[in-house]
C-alpha positions in Angstrom: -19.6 -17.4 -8.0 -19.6 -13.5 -6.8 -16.0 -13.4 -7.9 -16.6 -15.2 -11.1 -19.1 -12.7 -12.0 -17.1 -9.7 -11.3 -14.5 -11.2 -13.6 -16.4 -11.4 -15.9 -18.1 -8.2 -16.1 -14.8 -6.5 -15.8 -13.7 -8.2 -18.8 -16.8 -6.9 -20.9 -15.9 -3.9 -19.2 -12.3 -3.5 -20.7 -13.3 -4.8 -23.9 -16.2 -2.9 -24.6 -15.2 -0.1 -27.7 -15.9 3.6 -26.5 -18.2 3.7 -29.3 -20.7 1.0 -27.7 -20.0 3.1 -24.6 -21.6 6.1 -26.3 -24.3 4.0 -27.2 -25.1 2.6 -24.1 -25.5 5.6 -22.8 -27.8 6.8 -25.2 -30.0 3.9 -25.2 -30.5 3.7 -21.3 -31.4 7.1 -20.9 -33.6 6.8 -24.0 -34.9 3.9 -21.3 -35.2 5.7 -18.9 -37.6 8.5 -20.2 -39.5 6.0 -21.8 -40.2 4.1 -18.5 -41.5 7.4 -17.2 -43.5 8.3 -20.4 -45.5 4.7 -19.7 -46.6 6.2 -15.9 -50.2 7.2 -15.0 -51.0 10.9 -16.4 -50.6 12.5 -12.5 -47.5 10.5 -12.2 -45.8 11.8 -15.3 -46.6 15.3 -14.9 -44.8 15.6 -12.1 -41.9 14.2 -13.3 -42.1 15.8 -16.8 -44.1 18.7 -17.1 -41.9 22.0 -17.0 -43.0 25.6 -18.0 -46.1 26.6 -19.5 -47.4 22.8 -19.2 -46.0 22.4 -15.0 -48.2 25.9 -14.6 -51.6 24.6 -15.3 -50.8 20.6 -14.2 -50.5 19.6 -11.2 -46.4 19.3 -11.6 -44.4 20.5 -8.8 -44.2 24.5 -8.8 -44.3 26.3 -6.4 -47.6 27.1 -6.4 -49.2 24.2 -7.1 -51.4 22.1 -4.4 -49.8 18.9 -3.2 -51.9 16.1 -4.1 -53.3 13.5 -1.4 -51.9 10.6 -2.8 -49.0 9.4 -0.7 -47.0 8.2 -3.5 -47.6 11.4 -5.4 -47.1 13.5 -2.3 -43.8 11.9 -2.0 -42.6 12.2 -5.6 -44.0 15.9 -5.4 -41.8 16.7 -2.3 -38.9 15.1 -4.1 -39.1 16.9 -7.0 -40.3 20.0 -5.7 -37.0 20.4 -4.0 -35.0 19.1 -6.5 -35.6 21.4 -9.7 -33.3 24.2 -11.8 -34.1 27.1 -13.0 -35.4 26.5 -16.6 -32.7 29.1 -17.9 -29.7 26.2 -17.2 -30.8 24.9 -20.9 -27.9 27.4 -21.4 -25.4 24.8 -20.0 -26.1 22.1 -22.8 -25.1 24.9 -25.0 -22.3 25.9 -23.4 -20.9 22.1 -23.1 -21.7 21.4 -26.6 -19.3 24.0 -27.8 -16.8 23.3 -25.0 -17.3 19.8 -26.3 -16.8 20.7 -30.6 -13.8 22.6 -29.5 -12.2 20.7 -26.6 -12.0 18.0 -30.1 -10.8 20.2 -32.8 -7.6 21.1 -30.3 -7.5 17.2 -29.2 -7.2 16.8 -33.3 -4.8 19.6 -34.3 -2.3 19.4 -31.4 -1.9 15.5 -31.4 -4.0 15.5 -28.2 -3.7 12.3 -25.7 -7.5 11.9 -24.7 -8.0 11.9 -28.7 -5.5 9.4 -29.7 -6.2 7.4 -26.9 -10.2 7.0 -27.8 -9.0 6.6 -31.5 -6.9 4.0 -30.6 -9.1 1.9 -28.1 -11.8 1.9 -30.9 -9.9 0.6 -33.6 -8.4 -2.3 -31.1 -11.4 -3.5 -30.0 -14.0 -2.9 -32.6 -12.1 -4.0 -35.3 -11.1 -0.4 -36.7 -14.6 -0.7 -36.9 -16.1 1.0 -40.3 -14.3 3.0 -42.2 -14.7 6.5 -42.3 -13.3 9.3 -44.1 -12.0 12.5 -42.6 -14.1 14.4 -44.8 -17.5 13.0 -42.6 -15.8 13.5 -39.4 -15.3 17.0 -40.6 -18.5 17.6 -41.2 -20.4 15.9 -38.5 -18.2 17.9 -36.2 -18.9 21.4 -38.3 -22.8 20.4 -38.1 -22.3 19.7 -34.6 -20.4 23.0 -34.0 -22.9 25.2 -35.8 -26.2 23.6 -34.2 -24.4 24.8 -30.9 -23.4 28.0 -32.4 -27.1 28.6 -33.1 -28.8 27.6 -30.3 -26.2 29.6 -28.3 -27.6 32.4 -30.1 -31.3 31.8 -29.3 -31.2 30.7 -25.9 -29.4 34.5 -25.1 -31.3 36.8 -27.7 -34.4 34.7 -28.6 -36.0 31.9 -26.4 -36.1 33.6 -23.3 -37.5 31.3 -20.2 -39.5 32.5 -17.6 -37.2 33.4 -14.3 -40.6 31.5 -12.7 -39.8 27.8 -15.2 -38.0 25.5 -13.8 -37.3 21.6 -14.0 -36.4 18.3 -12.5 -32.8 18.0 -12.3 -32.8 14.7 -13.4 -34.0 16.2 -16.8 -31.1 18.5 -17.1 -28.4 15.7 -15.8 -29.7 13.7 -19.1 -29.9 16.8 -21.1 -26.2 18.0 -20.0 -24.7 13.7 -20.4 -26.6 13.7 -23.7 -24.7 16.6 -25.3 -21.2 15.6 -23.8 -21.9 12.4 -25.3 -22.7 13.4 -28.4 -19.2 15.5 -29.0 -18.0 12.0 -28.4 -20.6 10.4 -30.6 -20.1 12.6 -33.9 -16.7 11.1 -34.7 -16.0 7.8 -32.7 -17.6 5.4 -35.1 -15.1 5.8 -37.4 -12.4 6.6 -35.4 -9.7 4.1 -35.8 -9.9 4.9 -39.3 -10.7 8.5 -40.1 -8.8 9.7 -36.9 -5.5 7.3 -36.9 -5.1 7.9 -40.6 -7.3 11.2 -41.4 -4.0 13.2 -42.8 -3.0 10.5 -45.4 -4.4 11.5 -48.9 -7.4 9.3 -49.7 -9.7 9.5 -52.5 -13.5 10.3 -51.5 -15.8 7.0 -52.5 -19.2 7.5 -54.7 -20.8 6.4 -51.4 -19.6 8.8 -48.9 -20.4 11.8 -51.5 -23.9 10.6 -52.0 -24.0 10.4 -48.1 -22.8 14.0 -47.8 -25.2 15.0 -50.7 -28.3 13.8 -48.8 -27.0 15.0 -45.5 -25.9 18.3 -45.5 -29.0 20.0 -47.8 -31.2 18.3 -45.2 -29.1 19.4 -42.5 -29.5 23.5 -43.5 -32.9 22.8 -44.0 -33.8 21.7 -40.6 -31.0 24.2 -39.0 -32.7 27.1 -40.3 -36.5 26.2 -39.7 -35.8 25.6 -36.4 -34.5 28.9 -36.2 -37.6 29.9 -38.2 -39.7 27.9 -35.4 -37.8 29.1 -32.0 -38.1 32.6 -33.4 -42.2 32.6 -34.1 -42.3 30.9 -30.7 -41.0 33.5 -29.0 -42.7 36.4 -30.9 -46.1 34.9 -29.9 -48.4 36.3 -27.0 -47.6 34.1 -23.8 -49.1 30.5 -24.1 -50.4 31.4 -27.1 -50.8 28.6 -30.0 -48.0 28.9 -32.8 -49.6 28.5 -36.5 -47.0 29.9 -38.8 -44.7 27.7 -40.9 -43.9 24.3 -39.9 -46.8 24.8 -37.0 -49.1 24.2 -39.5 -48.4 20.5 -39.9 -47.1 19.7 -36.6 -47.7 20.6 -33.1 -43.8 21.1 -32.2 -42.1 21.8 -35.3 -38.8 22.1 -33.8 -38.7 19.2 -32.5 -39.2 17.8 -35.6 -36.4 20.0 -37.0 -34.3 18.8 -34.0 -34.8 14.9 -35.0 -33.8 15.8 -38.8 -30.9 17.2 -37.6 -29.5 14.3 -36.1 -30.9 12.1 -38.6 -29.0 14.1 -41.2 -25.5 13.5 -39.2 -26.2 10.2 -38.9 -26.2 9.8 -42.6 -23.5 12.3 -43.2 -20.9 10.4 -40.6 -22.4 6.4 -41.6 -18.7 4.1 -42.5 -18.9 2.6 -46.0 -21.5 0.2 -46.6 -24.0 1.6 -43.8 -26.4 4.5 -44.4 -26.5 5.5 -40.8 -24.4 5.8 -37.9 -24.9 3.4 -35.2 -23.8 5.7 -32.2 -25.9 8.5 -33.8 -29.2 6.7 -34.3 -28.7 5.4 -30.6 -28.3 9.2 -29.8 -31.4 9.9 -31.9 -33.4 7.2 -30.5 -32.7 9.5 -27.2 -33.9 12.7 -29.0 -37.0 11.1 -30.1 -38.3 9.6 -27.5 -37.4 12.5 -24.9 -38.6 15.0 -27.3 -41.4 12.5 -27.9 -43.2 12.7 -24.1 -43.0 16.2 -24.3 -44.7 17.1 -27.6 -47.7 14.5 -26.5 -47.5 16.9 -23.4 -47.9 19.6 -25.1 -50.6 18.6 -27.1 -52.4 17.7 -24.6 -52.5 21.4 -22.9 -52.8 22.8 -26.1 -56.1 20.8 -26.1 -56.9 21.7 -22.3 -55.9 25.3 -23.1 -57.7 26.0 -26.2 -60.3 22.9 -26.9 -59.4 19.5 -28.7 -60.1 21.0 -31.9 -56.7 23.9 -31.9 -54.1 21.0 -33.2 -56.8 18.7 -34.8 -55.1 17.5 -38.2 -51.5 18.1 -37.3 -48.6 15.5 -36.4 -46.8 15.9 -33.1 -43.5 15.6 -34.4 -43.0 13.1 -37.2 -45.1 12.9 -40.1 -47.1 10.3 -40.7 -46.1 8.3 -37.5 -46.5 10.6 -34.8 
């Protein structure tokens, strides 16, 4: 019975498309956060909180008392000796470019680990939906410049404490998510766009609406991000951010963050699909992650400067959240 099982799950195994790999991954860590989001308010600070938030919680810095509970105690010793230095956000960075690049040579030079992907998606999804090379091109360029830019602000602009740190666990999903997404921005369609992308095709009505809605929306959210990291770090420490997009929501960049993805979701979507599958697993990940910590932060904007500071504005999505 053992044996028969094993059999059986290494045949789902080996016939399992890389794509459904991606998103599998996506969706269990999306899991994952969301299973710790559900925990009592004690609980999840400690496993959540991180800067600003972990300094005036009763997360695990340094400083901070260890609580009498035993669970708690535990989870607080466990964590406590198991955080980063909030400054490693630079690695996500660093692997998403690795990640945009490591592909464009894979795609140029005929590369093996490319080919290989391409051709294990097409053989067991089908060729799953078709793609142009044109999306791929530009999910991979809107992939490439949102880790250009973030490169940029995480070295001249957002500068972290040397005092913030977090879980590791937080930064293991943070650096899988972005390794998975370099995978993510082009494997839906890649027994299609990738196996045939240099034979001359004719661009459908469909795709070019696609690309229409995508890419304005894409610039729109890449800059006012940029707009929003950049007011952020202008303010007085722990002060409350009211200028542009702060005005309607509590953590405008996160909002610009889940429009981004949206927007390559749309802009990468086969024919006959709006979205792509692997990217809204991926974004289901970005919300919900990004999610738990803007309810976080309203809440110690609220302890910080009285209920009333954010009253009026959405967390991160308008008119849902």
């Amino acid at each position: 019975m053992i044996q028969q099982t094993i059999d059986k799950l290494y045949d789902i195994l080996l016939s399992t498309p890389p794509s459904q790999y991606c998103q599998s991954f996506f969706l269990f860590a999306a899991s994952a956060v969301a299973a710790i989001a559900v925990l009592p308010l004690d609980l999840k600070q400690i496993l959540v909180d991180y800067g600003a938030r972990a300094s005036s919680s009763s997360s695990c810095t340094p400083s901070s008392p260890k609580p009498q509970n035993a669970l708690l105690s535990s989870l607080f010793t466990l964590t406590r000796y198991t955080q980063v230095p909030h400054s490693w956000f630079a690695f996500f960075y660093f692997a998403s470019l690795s990640c945009s690049l490591f592909w464009l040579g894979q795609y140029l030079l005929d590369g093996r680990v490319l080919g290989y992907i391409a051709q294990q998606e097409a053989r067991k999804n089908g060729r799953g939906g078709k793609m142009h090379f044109v999306q791929m091109a530009v999910g991979w360029g809107m992939m490439l410049l949102q880790g250009l830019r973030r490169t940029y602000e995480h070295a001249f602009i957002v500068r972290p404490s040397p005092e913030s740190t977090m879980w590791v666990v937080h930064w293991v999903l943070g650096l899988g998510f972005y390794v998975g997404i370099g995978v993510g921005i082009w494997v839906e369609g890649a027994g299609d766009a990738i196996l045939n992308g240099r034979t001359a095709e004719e661009i459908s009505t469909e795709t070019w609406i696609k690309l229409g809605v995508a890419i304005p929306a894409f610039f729109y959210a890449w800059v006012s991000q940029y707009r929003s990291h950049k007011h952020l770090s202008g303010l007085k420490k722990y002060s409350l951010p009211t200028e542009g997009l702060f005005r309607w929501f509590v953590c405008a960049h996160y909002t610009c963050e889940c429009l981004l993805y949206l927007s390559m979701a749309v802009a990468t979507a086969p024919n006959g699909v709006w979205l792509n599958r692997t990217l809204v697993c991926a974004l289901v990940f970005v919300v919900v992650n990004l999610g738990v910590t803007a309810s976080g932060t309203r809440r110690w904007y609220g302890q910080k400067f009285g209920k009333g500071a954010v009253e009026g504005r959405w967390n991160m999505i308008p008119f849902i959240f």
